[in-house]
Backbone as CSV, one residue per row, in Angstrom:
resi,resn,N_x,N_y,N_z,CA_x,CA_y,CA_z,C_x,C_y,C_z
1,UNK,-8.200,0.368,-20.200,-7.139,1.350,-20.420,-5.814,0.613,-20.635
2,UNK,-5.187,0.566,-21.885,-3.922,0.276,-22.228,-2.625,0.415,-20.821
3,UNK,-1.605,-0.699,-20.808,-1.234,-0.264,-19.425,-0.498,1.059,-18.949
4,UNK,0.026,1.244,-20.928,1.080,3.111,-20.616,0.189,3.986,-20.057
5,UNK,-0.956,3.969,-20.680,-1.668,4.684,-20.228,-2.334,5.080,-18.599
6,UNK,-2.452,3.407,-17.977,-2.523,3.493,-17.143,-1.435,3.508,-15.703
7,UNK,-0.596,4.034,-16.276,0.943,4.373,-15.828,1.357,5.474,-16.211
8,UNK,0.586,6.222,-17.113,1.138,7.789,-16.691,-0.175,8.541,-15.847
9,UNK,-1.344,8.114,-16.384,-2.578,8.504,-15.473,-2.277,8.438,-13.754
10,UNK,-1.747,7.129,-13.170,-1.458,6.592,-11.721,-0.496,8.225,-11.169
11,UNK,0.620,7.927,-11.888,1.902,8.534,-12.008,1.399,9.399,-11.661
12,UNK,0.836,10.328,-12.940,0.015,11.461,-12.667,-0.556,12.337,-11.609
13,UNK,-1.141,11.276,-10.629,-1.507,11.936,-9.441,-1.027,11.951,-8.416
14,UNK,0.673,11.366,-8.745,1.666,11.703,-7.525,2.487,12.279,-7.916
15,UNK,2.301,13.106,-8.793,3.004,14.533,-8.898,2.421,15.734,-9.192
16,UNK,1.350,15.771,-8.561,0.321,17.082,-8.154,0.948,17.475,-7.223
17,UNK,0.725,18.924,-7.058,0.719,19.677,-5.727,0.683,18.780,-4.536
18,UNK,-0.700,18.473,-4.804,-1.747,17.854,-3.450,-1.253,16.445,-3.363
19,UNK,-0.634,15.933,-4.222,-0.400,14.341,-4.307,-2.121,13.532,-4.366
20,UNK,-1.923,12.247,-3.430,-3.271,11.926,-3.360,-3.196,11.216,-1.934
21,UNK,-4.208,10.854,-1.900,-4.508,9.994,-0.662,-5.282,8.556,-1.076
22,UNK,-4.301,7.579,-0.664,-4.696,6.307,-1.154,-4.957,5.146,-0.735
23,UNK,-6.415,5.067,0.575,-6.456,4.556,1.139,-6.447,3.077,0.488
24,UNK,-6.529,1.831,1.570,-6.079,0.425,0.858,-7.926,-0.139,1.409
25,UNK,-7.728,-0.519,0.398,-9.214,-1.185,0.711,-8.779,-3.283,0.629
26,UNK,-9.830,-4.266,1.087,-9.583,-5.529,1.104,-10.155,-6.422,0.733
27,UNK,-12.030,-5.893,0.212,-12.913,-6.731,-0.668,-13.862,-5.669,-1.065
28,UNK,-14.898,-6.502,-1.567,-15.304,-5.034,-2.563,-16.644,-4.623,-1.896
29,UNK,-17.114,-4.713,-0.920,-17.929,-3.861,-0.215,-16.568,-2.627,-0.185
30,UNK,-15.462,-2.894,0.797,-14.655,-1.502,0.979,-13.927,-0.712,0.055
31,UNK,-13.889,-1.670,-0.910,-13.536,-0.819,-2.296,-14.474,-0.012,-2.978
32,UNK,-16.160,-0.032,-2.651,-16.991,0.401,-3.360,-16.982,1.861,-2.552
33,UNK,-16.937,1.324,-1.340,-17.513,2.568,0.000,-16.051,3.727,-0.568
34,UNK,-15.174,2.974,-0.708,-14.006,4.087,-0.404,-13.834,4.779,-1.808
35,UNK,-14.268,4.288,-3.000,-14.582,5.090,-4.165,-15.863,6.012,-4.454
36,UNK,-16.935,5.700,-3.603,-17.964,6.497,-3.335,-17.685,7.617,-2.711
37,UNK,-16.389,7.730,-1.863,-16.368,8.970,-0.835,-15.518,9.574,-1.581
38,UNK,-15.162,9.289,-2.542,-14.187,10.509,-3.820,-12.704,9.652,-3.794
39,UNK,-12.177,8.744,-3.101,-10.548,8.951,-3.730,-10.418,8.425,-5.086
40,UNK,-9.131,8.851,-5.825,-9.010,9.002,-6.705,-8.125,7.586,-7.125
41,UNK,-7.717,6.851,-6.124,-6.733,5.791,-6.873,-7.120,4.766,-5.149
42,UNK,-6.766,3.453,-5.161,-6.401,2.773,-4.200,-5.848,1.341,-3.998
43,UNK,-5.528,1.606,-2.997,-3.777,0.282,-2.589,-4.913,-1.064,-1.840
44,UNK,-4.338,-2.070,-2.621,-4.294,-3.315,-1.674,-3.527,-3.310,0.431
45,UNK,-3.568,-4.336,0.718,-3.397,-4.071,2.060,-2.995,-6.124,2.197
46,UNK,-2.178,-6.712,2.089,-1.510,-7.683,2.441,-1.575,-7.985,3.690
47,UNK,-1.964,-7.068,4.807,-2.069,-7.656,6.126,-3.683,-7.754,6.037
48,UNK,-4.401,-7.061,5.807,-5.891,-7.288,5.713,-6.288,-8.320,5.238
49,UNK,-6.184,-8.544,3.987,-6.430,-9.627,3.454,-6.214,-10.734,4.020
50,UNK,-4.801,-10.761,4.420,-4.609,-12.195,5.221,-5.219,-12.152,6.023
51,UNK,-5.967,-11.047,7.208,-6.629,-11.328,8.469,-8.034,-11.656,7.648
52,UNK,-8.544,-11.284,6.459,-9.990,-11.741,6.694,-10.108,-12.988,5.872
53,UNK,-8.754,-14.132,5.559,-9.054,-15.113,5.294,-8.703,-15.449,6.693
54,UNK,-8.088,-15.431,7.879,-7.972,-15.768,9.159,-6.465,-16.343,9.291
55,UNK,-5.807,-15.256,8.635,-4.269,-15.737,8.846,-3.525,-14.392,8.859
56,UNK,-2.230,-14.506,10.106,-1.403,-13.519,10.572,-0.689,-13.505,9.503
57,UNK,-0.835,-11.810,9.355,0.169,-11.016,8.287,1.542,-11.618,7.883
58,UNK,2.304,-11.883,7.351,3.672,-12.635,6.769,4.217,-12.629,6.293
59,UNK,5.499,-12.605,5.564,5.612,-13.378,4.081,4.812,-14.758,3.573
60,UNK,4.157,-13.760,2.314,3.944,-15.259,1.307,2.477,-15.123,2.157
61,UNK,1.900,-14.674,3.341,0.573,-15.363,4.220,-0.540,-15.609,3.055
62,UNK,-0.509,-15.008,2.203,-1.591,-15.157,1.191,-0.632,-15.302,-0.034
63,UNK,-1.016,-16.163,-1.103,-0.522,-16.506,-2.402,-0.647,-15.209,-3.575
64,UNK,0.253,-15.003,-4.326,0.368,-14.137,-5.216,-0.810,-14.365,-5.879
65,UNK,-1.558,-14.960,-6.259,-3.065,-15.731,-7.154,-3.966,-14.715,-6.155
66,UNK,-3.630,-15.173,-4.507,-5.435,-15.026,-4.248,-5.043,-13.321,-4.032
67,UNK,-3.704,-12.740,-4.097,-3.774,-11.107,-4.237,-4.014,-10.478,-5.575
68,UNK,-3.438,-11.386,-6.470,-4.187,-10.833,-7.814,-5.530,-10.810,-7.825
69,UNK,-6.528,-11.732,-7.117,-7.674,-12.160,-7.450,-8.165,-10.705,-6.818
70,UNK,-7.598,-10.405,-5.721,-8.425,-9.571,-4.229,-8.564,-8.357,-5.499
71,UNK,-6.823,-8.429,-6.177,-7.056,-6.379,-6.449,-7.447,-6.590,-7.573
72,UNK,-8.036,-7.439,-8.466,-8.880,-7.399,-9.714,-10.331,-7.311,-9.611
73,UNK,-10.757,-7.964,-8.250,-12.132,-7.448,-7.603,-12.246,-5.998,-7.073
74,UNK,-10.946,-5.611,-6.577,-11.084,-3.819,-6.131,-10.853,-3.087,-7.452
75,UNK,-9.922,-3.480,-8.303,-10.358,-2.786,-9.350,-11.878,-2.673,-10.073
76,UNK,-12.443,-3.910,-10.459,-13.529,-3.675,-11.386,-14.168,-3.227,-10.675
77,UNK,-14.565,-3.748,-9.012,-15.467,-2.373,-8.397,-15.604,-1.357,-8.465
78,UNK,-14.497,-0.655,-7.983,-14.141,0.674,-7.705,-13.757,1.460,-8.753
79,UNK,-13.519,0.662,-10.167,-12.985,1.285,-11.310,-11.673,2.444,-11.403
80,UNK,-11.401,2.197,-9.672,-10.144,3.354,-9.766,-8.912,2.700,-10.404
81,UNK,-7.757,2.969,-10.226,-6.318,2.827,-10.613,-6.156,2.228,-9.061
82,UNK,-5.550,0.771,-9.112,-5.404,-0.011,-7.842,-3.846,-0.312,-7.687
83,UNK,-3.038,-0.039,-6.487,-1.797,0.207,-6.261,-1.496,-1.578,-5.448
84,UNK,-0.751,-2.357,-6.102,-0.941,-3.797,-5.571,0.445,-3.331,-4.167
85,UNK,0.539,-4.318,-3.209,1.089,-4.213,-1.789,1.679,-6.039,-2.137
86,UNK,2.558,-6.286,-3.242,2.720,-7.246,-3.148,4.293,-7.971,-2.554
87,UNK,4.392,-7.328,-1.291,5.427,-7.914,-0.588,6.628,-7.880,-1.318
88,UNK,7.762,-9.714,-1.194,8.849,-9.036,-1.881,8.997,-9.158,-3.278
89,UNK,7.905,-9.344,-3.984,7.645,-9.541,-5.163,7.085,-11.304,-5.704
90,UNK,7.199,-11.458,-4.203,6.694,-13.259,-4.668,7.560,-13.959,-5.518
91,UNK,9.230,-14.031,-4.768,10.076,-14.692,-5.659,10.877,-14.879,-5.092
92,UNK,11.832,-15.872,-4.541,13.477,-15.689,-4.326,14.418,-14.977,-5.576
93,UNK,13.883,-14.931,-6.694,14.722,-14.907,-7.844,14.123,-13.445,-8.252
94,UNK,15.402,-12.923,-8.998,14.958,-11.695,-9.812,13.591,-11.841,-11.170
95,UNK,13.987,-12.925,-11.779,13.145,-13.675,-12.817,11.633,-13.694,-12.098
96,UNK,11.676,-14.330,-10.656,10.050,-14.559,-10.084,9.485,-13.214,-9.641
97,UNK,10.275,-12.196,-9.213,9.849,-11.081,-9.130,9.213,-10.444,-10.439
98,UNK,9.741,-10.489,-11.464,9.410,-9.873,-12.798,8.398,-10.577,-13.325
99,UNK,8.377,-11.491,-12.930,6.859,-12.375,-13.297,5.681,-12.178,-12.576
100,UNK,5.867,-11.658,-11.208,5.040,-10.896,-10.350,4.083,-9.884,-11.317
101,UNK,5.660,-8.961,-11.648,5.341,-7.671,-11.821,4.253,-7.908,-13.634
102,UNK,4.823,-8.694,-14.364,3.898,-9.310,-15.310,2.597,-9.358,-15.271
103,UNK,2.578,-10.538,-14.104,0.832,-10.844,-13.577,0.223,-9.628,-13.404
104,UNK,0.735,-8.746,-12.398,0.374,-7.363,-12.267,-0.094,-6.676,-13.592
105,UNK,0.952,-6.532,-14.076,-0.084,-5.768,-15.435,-0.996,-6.456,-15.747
106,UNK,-0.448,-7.869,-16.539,-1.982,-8.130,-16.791,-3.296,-7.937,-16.428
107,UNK,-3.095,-8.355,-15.002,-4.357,-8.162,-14.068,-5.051,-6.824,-13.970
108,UNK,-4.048,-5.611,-14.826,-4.722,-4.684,-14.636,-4.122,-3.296,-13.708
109,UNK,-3.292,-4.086,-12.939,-2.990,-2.968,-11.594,-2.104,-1.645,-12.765
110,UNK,-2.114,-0.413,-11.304,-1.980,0.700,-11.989,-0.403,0.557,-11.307
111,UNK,-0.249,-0.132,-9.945,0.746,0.076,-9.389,1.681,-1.250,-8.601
112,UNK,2.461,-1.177,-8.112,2.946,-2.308,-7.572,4.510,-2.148,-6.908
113,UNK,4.394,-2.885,-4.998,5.179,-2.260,-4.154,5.824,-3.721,-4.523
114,UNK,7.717,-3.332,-4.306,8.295,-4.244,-4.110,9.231,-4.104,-2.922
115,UNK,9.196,-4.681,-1.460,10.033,-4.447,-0.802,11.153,-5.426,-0.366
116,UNK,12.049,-4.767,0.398,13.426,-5.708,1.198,13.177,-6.277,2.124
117,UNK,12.172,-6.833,2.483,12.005,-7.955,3.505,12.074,-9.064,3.011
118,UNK,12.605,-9.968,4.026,13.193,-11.442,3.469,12.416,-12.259,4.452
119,UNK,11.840,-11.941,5.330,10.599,-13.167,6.201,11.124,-13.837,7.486
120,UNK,12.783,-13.584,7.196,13.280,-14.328,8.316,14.046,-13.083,9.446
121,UNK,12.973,-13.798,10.726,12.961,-12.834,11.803,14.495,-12.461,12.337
122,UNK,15.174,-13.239,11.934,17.160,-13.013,12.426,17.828,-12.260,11.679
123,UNK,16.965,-12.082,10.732,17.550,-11.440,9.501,16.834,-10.409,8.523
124,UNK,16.003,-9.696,9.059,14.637,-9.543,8.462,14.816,-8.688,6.884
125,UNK,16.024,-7.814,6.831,16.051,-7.147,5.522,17.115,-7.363,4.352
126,UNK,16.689,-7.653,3.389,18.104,-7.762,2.317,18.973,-7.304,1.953
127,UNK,20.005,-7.902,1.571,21.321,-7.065,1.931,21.294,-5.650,0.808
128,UNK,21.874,-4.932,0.567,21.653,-3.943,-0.205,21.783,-4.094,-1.086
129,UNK,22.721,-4.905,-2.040,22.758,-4.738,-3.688,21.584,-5.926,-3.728
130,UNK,21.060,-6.654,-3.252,20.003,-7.591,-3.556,18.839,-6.812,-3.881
131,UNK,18.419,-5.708,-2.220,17.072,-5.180,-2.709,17.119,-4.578,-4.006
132,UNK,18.282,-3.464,-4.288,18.697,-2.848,-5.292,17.847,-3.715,-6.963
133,UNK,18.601,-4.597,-7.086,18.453,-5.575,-8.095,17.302,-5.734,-8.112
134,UNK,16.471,-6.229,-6.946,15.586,-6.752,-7.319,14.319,-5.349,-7.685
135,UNK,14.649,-4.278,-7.399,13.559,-3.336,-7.783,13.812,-2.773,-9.497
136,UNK,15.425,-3.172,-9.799,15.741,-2.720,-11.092,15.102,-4.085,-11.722
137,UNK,15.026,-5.158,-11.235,14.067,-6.439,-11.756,12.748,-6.160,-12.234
138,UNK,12.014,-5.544,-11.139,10.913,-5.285,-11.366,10.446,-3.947,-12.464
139,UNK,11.400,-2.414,-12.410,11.069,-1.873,-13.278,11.579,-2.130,-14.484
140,UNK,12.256,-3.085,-14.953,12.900,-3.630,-16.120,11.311,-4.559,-16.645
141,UNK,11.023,-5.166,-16.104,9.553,-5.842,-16.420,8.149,-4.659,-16.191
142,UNK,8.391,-3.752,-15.585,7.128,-2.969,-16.133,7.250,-2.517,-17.235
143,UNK,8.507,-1.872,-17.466,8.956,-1.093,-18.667,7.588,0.080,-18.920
144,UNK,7.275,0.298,-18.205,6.552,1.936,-18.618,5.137,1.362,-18.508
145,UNK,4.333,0.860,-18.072,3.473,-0.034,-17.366,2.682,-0.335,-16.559
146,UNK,3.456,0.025,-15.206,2.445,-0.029,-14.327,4.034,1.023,-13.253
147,UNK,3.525,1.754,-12.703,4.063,2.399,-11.368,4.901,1.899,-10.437
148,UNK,6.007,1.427,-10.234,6.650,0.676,-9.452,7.165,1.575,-7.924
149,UNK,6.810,0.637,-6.897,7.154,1.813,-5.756,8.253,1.009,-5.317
150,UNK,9.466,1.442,-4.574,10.236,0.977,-4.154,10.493,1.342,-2.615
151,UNK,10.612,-0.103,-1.886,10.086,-0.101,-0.472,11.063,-0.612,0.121
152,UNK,11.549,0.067,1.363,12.993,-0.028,2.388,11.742,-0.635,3.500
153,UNK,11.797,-1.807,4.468,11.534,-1.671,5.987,12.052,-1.361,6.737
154,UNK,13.131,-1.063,6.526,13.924,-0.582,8.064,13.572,-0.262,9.142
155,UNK,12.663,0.827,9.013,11.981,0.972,10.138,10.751,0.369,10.614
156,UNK,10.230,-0.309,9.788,9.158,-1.562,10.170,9.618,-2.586,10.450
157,UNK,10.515,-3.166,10.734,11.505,-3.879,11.135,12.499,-3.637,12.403
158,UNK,11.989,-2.664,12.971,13.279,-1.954,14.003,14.357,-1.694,13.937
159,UNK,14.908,-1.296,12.811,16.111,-0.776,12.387,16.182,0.625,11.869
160,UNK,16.209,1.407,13.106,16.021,3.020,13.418,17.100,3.322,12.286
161,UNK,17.679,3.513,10.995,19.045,3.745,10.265,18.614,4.143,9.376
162,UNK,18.450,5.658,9.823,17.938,6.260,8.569,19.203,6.807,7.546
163,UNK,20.332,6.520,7.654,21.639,6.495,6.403,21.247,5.413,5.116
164,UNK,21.111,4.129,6.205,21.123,3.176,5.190,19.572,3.126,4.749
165,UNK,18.533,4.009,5.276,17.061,3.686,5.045,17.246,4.666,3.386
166,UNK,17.559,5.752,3.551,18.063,7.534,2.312,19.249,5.865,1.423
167,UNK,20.034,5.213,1.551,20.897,4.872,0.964,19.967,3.662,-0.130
168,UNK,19.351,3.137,0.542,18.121,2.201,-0.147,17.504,2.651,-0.738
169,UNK,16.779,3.943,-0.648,15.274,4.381,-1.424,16.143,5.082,-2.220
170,UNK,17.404,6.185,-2.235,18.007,6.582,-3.675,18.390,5.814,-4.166
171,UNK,18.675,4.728,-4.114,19.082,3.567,-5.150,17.957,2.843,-5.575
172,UNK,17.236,2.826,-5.682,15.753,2.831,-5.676,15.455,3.239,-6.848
173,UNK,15.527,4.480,-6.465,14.575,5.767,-7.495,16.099,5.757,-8.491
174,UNK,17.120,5.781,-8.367,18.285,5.870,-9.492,18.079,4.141,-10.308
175,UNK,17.792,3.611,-10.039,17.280,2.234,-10.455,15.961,1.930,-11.198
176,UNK,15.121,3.089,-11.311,14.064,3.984,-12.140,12.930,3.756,-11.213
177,UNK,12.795,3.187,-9.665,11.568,3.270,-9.054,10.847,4.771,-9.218
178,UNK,9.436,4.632,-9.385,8.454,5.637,-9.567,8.663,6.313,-8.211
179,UNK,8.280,5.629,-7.011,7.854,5.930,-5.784,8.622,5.172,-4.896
180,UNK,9.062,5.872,-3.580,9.651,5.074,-2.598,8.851,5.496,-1.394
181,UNK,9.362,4.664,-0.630,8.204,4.210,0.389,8.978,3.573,1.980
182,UNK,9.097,4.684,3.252,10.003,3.616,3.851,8.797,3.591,5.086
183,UNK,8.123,2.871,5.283,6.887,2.346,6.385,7.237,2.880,8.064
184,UNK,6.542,3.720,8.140,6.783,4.311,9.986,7.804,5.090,9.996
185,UNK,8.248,5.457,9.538,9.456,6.809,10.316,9.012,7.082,11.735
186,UNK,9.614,7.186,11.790,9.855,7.629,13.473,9.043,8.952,13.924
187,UNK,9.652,9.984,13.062,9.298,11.106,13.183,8.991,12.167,11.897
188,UNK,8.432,13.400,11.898,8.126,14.149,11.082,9.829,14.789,10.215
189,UNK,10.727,14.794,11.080,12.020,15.098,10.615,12.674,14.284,9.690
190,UNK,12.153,13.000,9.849,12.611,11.991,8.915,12.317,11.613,7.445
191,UNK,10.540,11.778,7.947,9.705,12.003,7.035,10.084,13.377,5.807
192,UNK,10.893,14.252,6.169,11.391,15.659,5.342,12.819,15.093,4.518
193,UNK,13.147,14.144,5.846,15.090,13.962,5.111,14.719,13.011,4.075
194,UNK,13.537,12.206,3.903,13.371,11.241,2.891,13.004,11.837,1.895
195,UNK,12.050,12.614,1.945,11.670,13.523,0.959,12.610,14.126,0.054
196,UNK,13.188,15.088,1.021,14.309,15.778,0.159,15.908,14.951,-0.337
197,UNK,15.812,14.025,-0.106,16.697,12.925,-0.179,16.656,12.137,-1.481
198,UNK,15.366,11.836,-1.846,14.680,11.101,-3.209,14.382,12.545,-4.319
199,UNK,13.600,13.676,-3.754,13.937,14.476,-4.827,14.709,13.993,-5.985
200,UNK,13.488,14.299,-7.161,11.864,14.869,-7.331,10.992,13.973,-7.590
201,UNK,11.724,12.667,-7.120,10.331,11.064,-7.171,9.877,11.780,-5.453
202,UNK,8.712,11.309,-6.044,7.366,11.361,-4.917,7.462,10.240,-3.523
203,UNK,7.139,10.551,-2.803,7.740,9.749,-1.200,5.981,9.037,-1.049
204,UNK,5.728,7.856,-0.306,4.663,7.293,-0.155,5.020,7.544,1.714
205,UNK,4.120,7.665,2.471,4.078,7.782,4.118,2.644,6.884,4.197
206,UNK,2.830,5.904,4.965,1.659,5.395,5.734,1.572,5.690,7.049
207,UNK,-0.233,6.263,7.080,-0.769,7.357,7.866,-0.327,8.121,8.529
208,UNK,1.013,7.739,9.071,1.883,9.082,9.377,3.397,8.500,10.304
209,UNK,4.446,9.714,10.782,5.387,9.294,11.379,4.459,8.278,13.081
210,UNK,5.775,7.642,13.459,5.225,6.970,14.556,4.945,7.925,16.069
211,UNK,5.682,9.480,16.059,5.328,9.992,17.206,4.452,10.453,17.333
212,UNK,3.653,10.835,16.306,2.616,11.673,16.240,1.881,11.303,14.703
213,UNK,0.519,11.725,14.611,-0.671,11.471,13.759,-1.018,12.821,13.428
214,UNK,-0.279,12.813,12.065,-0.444,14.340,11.534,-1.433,13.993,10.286
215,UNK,-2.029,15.328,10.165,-2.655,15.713,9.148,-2.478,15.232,7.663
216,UNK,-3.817,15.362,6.866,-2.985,15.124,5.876,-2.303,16.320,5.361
217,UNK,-2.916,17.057,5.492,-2.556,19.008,5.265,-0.955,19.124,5.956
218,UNK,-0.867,18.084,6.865,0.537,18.303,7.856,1.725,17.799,6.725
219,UNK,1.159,16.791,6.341,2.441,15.685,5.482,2.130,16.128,4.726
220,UNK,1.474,16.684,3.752,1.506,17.550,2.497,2.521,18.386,2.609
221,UNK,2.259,19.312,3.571,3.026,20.262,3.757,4.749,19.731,3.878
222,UNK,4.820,18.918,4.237,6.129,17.820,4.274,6.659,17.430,3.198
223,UNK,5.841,17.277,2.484,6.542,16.896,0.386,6.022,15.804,0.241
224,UNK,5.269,15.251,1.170,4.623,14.006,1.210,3.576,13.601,0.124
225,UNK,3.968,12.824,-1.104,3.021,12.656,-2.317,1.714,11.503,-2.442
226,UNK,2.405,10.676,-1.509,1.249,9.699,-1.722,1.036,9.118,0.004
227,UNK,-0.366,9.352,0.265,-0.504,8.617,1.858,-1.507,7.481,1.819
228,UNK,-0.937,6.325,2.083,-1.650,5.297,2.432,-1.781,4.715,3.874
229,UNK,-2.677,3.861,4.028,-3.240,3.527,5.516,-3.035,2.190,5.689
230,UNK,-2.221,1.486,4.861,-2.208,0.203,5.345,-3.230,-1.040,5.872
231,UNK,-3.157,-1.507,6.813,-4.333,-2.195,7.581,-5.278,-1.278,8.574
232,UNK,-4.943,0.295,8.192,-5.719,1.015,9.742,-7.021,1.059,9.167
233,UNK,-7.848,0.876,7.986,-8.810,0.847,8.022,-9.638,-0.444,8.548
234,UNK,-8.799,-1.046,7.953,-9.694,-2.462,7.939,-9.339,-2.418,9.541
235,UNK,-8.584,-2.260,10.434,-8.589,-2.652,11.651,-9.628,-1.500,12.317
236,UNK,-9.909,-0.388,11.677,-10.993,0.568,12.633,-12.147,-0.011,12.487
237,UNK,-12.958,-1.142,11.065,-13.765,-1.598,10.927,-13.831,-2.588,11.551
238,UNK,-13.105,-3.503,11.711,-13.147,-4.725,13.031,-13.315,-4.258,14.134
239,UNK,-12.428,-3.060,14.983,-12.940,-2.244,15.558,-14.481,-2.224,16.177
240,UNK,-15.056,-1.373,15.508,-16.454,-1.564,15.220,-17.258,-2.557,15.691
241,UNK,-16.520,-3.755,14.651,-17.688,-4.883,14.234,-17.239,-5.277,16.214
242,UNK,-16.190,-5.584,16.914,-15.833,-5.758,17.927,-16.812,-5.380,19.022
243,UNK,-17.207,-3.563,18.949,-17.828,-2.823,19.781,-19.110,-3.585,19.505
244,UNK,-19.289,-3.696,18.800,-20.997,-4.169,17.865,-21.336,-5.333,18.730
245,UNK,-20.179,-6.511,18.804,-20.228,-7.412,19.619,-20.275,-7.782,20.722
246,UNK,-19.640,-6.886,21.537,-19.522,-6.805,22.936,-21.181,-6.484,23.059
247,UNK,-21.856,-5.447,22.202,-22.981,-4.851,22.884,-24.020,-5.797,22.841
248,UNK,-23.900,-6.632,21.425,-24.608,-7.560,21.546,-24.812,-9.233,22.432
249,UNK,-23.525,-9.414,23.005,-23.429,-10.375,24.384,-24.233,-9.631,25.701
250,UNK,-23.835,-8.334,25.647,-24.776,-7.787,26.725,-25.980,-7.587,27.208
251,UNK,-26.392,-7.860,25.194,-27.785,-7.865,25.137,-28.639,-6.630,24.445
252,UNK,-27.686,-5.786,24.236,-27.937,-4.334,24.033,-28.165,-4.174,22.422
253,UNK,-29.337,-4.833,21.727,-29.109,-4.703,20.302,-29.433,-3.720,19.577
254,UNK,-29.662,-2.632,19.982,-29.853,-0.880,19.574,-28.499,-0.326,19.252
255,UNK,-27.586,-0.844,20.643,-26.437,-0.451,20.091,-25.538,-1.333,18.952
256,UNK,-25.994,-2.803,19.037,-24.857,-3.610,18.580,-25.568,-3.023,17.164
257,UNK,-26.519,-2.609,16.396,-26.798,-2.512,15.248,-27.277,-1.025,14.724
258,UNK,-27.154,0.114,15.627,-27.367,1.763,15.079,-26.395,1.655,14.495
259,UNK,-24.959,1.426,13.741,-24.716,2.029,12.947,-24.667,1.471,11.665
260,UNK,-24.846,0.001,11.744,-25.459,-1.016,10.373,-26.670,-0.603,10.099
261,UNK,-27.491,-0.157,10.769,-28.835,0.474,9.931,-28.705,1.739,9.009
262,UNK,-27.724,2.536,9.592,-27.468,3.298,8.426,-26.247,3.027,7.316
263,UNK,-25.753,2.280,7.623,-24.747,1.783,6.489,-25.965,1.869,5.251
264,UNK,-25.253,2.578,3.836,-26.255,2.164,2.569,-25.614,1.116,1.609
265,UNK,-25.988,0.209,2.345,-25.240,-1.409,1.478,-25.978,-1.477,0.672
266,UNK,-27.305,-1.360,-0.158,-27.658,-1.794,-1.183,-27.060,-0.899,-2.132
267,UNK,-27.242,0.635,-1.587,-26.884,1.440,-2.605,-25.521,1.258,-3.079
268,UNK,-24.507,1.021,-2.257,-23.241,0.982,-2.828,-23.595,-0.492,-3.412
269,UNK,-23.888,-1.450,-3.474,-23.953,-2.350,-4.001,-24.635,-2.561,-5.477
270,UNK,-24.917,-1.414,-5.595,-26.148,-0.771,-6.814,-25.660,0.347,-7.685
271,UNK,-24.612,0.614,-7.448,-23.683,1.949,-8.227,-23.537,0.952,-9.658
């Protein structure tokens, strides 16, 4: 699919009613499983990945190469429209960001996050006309292309400021970001002021505000267009593999393996 194409198709399904739900998958067993169960599009996950090469989440923890590599394997799997999570664009420079966003198309992606984190813990977010720039960097290099989301941490970062969080993501979206995106809100109230704040670009929420674990029917109802899960899948599956383990030190191998017997790994492996 040509990339306009695959940039108004993406687009497309975050301005439905329903929006979508876009869970992040991290190799292609979970990219296969999570396109088998119906979603319609899905996001990379930058902390996953780095945990299942065996390195803490970061800046930079994994190379722009081995994330192109990850979401060109979730794409051809899953054949969906794949939303890349590529940090702050993999650049000090406006120029290395746009070369990011380059690779990205090429590679295929439907989408691609650029956020204001700078890596350094004293300092963790960029100053404002920087992030600014650098997201007008990046949609200046999609040019109609691939989906550009534009991403505030503030509050993934501990900086409760939701003035300057609304002051980032409209400059954002007035800077032509597709989608903005500010990680954890606090609360469901916040989650509304962002919404109606960016009006009529589409708001991204991962899995939900931090006081509470609402619905998706809940954040719909919120104006909420696109919901992604970040690392919570891949961490409910370690999860798992965890419980699996314990049972099997105990000795208990009925339990460490009832629910790998019904996993259908060949079949998804056979689509």
């Amino acid at each position: 699919m040509p990339g306009s194409d695959r940039y108004e198709h993406f687009l497309a399904l975050h301005t439905r009613d329903e929006g979508l739900v876009m869970p992040n998958a991290w190799d292609g067993v979970s990219a296969l499983l999570l396109a088998d169960a119906g979603f319609e599009a899905l996001g990379t996950s930058s902390a996953a990945l780095a945990a299942t090469l065996g390195r803490v989440d970061g800046r930079h923890a994994i190379s722009r190469e081995e994330h192109l590599d990850n979401a060109r394997l979730i794409a051809r799997l899953s054949g969906l429209p794949v939303n890349g999570d590529f940090e702050d664009g993999y650049g000090e420079t406006l120029d290395e960001v746009a070369v990011t966003v380059e690779a990205a198309v090429e590679a295929g992606l439907a989408g691609i996050g650029i956020e204001d984190s700078t890596g350094d813990p004293d300092d963790p977010i960029r100053p404002f006309d920087d992030a600014v720039d650098r997201v007008r960097s990046a949609v200046a290099a999609a040019n109609g292309r691939i989906v550009v989301t534009g991403r505030t941490d503030n509050f993934y970062q501990g900086r409760d400021d939701l003035d300057d969080t609304i002051r980032r993501l409209t400059a954002f979206a007035e800077v032509g970001a597709d989608v903005l995106y500010a990680p954890f809100p606090p609360d469901l109230a916040t989650v509304v002021a962002i919404v109606k704040a960016v009006a009529p670009k589409p708001v991204n929420v991962v899995v939900s505000p931090v006081d509470k674990v609402l619905t998706v029917g809940e954040l719909r109802q919120a104006g909420v267009k696109r919901i992604s899960l970040g690392k919570a899948l891949y961490t409910q599956a370690m999860s798992a593999l965890g419980e699996a383990a314990a049972a099997l030190a105990r000795g208990d191998m009925a339990a460490a393996t009832a629910g790998g017997r019904r996993f259908p790994l060949d079949r998804l492996l056979q689509r």
